[in-house]
C-alpha positions in Angstrom: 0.0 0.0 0.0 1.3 3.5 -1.2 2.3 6.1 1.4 -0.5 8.4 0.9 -2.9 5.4 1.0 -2.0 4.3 4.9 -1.6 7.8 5.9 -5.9 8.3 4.8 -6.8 4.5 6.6 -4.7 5.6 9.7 -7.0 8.7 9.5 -10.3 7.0 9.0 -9.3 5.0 12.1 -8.0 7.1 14.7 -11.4 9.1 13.4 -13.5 6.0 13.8 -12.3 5.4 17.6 -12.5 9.2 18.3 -16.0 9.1 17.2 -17.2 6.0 19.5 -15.1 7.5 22.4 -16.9 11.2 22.0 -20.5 9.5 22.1 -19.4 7.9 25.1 -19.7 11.7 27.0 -21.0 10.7 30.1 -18.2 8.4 31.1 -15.4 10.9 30.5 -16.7 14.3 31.7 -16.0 17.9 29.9 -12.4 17.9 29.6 -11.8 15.0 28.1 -14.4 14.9 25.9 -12.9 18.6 24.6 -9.5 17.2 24.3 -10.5 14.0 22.5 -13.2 16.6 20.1 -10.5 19.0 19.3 -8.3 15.9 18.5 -11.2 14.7 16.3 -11.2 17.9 14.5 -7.8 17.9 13.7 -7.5 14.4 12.2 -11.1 15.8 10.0 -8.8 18.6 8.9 -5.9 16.6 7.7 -8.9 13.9 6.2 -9.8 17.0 4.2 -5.9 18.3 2.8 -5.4 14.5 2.1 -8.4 14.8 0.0 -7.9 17.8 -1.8 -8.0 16.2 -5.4 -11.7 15.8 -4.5 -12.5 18.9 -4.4 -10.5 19.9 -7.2 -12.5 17.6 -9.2 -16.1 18.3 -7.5 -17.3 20.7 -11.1 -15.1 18.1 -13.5 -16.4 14.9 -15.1 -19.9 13.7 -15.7 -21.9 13.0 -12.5 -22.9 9.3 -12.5 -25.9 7.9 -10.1 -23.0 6.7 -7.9 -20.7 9.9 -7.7 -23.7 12.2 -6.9 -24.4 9.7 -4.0 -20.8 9.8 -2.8 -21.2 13.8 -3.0 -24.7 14.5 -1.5 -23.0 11.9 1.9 -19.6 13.7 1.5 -20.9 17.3 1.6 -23.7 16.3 4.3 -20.6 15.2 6.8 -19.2 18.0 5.8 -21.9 20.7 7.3 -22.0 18.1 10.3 -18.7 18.5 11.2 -18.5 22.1 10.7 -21.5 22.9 12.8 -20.0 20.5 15.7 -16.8 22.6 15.1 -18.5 25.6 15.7 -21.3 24.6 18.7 -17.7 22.6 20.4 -15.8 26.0 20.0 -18.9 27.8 21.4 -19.5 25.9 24.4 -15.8 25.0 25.2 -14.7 25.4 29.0 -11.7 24.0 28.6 -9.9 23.8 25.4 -10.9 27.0 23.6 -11.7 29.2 26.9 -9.3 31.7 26.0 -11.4 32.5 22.9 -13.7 35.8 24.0 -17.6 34.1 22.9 -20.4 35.6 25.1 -23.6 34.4 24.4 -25.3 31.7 22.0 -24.8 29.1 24.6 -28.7 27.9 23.7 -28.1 27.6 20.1 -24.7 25.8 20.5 -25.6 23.2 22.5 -28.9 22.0 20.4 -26.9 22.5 17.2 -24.3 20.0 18.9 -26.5 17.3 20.2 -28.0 18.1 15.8 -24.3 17.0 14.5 -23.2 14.7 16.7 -26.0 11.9 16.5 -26.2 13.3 12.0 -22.5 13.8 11.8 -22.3 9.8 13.8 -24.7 8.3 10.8 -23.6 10.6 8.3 -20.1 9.0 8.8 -21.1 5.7 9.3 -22.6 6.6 5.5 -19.2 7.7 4.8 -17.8 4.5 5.9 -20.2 2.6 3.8 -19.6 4.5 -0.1 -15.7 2.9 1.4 -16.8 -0.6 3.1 -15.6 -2.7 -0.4 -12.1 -1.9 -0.7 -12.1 -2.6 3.4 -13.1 -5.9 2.3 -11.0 -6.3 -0.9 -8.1 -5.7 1.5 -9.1 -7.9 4.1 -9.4 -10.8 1.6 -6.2 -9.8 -0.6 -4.2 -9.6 2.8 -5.6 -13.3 4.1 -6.6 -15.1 1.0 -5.5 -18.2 2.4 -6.6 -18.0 5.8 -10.5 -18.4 6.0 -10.0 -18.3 10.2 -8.8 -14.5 9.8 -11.5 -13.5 7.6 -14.1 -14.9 10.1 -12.9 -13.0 13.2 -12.6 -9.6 10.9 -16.2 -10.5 10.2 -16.9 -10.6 13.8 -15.3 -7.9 14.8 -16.9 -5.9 12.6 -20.3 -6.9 13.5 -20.0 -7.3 17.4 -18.5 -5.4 20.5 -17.3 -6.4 23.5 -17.9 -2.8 24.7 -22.0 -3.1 25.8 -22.3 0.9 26.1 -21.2 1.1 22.6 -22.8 -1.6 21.0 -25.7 0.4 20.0 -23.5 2.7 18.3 -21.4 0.2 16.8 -24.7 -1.8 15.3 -26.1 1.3 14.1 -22.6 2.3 12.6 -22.7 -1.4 10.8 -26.6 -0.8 9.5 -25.6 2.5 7.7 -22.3 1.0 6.4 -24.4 -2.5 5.2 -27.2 -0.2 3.5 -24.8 1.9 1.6 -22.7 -0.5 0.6 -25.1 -2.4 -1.1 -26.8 0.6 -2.5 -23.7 1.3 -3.8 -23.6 -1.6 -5.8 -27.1 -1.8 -7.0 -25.9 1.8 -8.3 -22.8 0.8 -9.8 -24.5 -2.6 -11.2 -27.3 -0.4 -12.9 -24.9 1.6 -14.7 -22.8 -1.2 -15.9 -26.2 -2.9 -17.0 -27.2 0.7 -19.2 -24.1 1.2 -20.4 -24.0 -3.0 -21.6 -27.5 -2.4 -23.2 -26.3 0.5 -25.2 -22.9 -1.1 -26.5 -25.3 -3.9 -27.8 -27.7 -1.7 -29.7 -24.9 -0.2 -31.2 
């Protein structure tokens, strides 16, 4: 795997974990749950500059059923995150209490309890457009070992963890749905594109 390539799945990881650990508030109190936010929005950040040729191409190309998909998820994570940026900076007592905010206290925290559960399934979305070359790799990587592809599968459908088991099944239903309505996208414009070679 290039360079580039482990740098974006290290990402997607540490981001992953950050996310379970942040819904997990009530375990961890204010300042760690600031601490582990702002470190949450700094690994978004360096998602985003690792990403740049996405954006670059965003007005390029023809916009197939599966790329507007991929852009309507991407830009809906997108305004999540920002908005929990902004309500996390707002209500901060800890990290970002030198910053001189008076006032919007109200707003900020419903707009933050808004992202958090949209920006945790919007994600999970995220996750799912992704979910087939996690799979491709898993399989490439232990081809010959049915016992390791078993307990990936496993692990990828249960938790030890009971708190975040919820989370964790609710992560896996948004990843399973649009994963395979990524395919039945991708399959129905292979189909159109087969019927039009053979008119041809």
């Amino acid at each position: 795997m290039k360079t580039k390539a482990k740098i974006k799945w290290s990402l997607d990881i540490l981001m992953t974990m950050a996310l379970l650990f942040l819904m997990g508030y009530q375990f961890w109190g204010d300042s760690v749950h600031e601490w582990i936010g702002a470190g949450m929005f700094a690994l978004f950040i360096a998602h985003q500059v690792c990403n740049l040729n996405w954006y670059k191409n965003l007005f390029r190309g023809r916009y197939t059923s599966m790329r507007i998909l991929q852009c309507m998820i991407n830009v809906l994570t997108l305004a999540a995150m920002l908005a929990l940026m902004y309500s996390g900076i707002t209500m901060s007592r800890h990290v970002f209490a030198f910053l001189p905010i008076q006032g919007g206290m109200a707003f900020a925290r419903r707009l933050h309890i808004l992202g958090s559960y949209w920006g945790y399934l919007l994600m999970s979305l995220h996750l799912g457009l992704h979910w087939g070359m996690v799979l491709n790799m898993v399989v490439k990587k232990h081809a010959s070992q049915r016992k390791y592809q078993m307990a990936g599968f496993i692990v990828g459908l249960e938790s030890k963890i009971l708190f975040f088991l919820d989370y964790l099944a609710l992560m896996g239903l948004c990843i399973y749905m649009v994963h395979s309505i990524a395919k039945l996208v991708r399959g129905a414009g292979t189909d159109r594109k087969g019927k039009r070679k053979m008119k041809d």
